[in-house]
N, C-alpha and C positions, 0 to 999 in steps of 0.2 A: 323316264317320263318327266322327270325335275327341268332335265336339259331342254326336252321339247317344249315344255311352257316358255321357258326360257328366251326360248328360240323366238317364238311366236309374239311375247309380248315384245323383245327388240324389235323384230319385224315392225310391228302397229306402230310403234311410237318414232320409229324413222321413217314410213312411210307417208306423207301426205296428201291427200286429195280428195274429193268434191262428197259431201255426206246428206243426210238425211237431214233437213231445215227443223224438223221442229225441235222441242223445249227438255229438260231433260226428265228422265222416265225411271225416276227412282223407284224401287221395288216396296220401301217402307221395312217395318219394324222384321228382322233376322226371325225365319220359318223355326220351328223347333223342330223341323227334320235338319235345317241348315246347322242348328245349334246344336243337335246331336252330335254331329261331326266332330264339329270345335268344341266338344266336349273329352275328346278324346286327344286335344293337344294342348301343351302347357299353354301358360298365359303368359302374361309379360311383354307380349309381344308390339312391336312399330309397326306393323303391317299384319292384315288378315286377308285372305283370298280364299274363290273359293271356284264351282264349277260344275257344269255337267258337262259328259265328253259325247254326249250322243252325235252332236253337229261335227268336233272332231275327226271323228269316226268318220265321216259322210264325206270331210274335206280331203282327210290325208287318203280313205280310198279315191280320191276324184283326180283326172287328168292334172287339177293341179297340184295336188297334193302329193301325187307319183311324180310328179315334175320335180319339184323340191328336195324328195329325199333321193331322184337321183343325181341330183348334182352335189351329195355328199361324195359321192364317189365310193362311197362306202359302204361294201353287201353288209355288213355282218348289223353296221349300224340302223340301214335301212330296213334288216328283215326284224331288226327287235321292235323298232317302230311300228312296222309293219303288222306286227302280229296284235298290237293291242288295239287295231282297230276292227279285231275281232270279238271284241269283251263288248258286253252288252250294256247298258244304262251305269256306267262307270263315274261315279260322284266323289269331286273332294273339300275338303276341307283343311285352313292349313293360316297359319302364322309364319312371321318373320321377327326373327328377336337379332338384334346387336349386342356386339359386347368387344368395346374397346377396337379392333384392327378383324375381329368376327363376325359376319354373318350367316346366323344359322335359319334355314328355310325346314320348319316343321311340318307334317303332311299326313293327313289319314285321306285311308280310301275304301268306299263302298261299291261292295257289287264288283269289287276286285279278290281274287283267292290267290292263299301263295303259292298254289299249285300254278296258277295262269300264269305268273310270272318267274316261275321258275321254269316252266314249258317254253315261254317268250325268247328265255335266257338262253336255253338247247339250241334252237333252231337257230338262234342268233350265232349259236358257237360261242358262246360265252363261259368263263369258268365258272362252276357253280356251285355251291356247297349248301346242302340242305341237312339240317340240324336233325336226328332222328327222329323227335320227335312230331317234327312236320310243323309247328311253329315259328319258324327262323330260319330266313336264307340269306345267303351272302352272294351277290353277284360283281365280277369282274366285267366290268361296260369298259373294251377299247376300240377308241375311235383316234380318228387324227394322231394315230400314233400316240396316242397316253392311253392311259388305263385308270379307272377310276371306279374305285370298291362302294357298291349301295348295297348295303343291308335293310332286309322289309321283315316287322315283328308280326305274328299275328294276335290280335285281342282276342280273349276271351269273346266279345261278341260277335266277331267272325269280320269285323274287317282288318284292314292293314293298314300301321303307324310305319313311318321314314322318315327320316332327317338326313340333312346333309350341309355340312358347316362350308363356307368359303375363308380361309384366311390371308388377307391381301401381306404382299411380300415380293419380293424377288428370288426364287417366283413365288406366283401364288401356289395355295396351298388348298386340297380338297381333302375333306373329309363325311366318312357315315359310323354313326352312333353303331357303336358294338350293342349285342346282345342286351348286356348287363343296364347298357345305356339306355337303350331304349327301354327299357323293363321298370330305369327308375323315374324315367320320362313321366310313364301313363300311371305312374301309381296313381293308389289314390288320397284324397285329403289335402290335395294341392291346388291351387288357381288353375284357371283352365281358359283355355282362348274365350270361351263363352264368357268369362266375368273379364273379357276386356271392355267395355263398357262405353269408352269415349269411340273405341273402332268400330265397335256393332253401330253404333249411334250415325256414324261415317259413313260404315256399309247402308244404314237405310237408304241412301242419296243415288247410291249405283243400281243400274237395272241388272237385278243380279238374276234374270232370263235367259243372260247372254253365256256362250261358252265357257267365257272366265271374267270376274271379277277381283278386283283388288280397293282395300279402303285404308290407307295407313299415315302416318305424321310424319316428319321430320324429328320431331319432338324428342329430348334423349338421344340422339344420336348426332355425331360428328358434324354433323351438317345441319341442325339447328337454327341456327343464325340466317339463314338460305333457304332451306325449304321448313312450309308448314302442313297443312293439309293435300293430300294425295287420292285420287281415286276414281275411279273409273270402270271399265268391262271393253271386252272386244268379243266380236262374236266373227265366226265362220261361218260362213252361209252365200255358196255362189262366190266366193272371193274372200275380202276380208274389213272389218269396221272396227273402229275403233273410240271412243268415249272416255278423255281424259282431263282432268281438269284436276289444275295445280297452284298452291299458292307459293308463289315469290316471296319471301321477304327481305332480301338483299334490294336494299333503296335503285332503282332504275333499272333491273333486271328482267322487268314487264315491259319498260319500256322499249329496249333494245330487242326485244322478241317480237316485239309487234310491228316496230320499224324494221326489222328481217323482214316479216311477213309480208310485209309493203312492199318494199324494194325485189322482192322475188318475183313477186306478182308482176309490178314495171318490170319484170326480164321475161317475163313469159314467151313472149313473141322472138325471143333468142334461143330460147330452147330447142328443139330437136320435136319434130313436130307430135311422135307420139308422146313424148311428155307436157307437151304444153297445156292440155286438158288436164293433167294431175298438179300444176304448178295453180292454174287458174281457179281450178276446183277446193284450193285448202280455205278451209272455215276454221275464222280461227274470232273467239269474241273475248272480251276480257272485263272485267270490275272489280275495279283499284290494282290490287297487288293480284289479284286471281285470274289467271287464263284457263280458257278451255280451247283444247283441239277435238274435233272431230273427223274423224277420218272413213272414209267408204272406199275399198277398191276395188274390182272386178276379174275374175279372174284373166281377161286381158291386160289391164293395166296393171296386176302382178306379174302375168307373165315378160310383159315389156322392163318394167321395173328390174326384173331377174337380169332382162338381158343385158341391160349398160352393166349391173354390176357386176356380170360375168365378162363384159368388155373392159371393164375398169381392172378388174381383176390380173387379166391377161396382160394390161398395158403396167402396172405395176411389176408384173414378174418380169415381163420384158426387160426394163428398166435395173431390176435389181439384177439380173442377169449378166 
């Protein structure tokens, strides 16, 4: 599931075109059902997101959404996907913490059992090792020809904590929190995503209604100097939207983003006629250093968007061939 977030938010933030005009629809002060959540994940964290999967559910079973996972090519990948759009009002909550050449992506979920996900894990054909005593499973997820180990703990309160670190390298490097690890994760007596305090304050700004939200800084981490405030939502519904707004702090980096935006727009009429409504349609506003994009797509002009880059795709192999 880490991966299809994943997946979803590249998607929104490379896509661009024509959205909804008005003002932005911040949610306000974090639900204490929301903070329950992020009660159950360490603190410390550069980023906090979070989510309901019910519209998820609605997209990946939808024309387009079977569209998508089949152009993985991939059964084994598709039926894991596939089966968790059978879980009912599935809610997360979840932090991002750095450290050094490390990003580790923390995550509980409600209204998820480790039974579902170890059933998920079967039908997928996936290797799977469940701990006797029904709290702890280890699943082997391969896709694209790699394989890459996600372990899920169960709480005492009955939902599910996972983590899973990236460490950049040649190559990179994946990793999920052993047993032990996660056990010393969710102790208790330790800071918790909930007393992140500057990020909840962040989160109020996002309309966290939407499928998935995200509120985090640059701040503490390698790229500091360049980015500051982060945040946003996209939601699923009929297609795909998305709501982000980012501040710049490298001196002219606003600028250059905005003269793109310009210059793209003057090419519209060059474009390729089904794109030139999503060239025309990008909304893009900014003040001072702070951009916002807003992005609405439908599932036609996902589906069109799919096709150049499955044409782009083809002309690349061609090429390397």
């Amino acid at each position: 599931m880490q991966r299809l977030i994943t997946c979803l938010a590249i998607s929104c933030a490379l896509a661009t075109a024509g959205c909804d005009k008005g003002g932005p629809k911040g949610s306000g002060d974090v639900s204490q059902g929301e903070l329950s959540l992020l009660k159950l994940v360490p603190g410390g964290n550069v980023a906090l997101f979070g989510g309901n999967y019910i519209k998820m559910q609605h997209f990946m079973s939808s024309t387009m959404g079977k569209a998508i996972t089949a152009q993985m090519k991939d059964e084994k990948a598709e039926a894991w996907m596939a089966c968790f759009t059978q879980v009912k009002d599935l809610k997360i909550g979840g932090g991002l913490m750095v450290e050094g050449s490390k990003i580790t992506m923390r995550i509980a979920f409600a209204g998820l059992k480790l039974g579902d996900v170890a059933d998920c894990a079967k039908k997928a054909g996936f290797a799977t090792t469940l701990d006797p005593d029904n709290k702890f499973v280890s699943i082997d997820i391969t896709s694209a020809g790699m394989t890459m180990t996600q372990n899920y703990l169960q709480l005492p309160s009955g939902e599910l904590y996972s983590r899973m670190t990236l460490e950049f390298g040649m190559p990179p490097r994946f990793s999920s929190g052993a047993r032990p690890e996660l056990e010393s994760d969710v102790a208790g007596g330790k800071p918790t995503a909930a007393d992140d305090s500057k990020l909840l304050a962040l989160a109020a700004k996002v309309d966290r209604s939407k499928t998935f939200w995200f509120a985090g800084s640059g701040a503490n981490t390698p790229i500091s100097s360049k980015l500051g405030e982060l945040y946003g939502a996209f939601d699923l519904d009929s297609g795909l939207s998305c709501d982000l707004t980012v501040e710049l702090l490298e001196p002219g980096t606003a600028d250059k983003i905005a003269d793109a935006i310009k210059e793209m727009k003057k090419s519209a009429d060059k474009m390729p006629a089904d794109l030139k409504d999503v060239i025309e349609g990008i909304d893009f506003s900014r003040d001072g250093n702070q951009v916002r994009f807003r992005v609405k797509l439908s599932e036609k002009q996902l589906t069109t968007l799919m096709s150049f880059g499955g044409m782009a795709g083809m002309g690349r192999k061609h090429r390397a061939d």
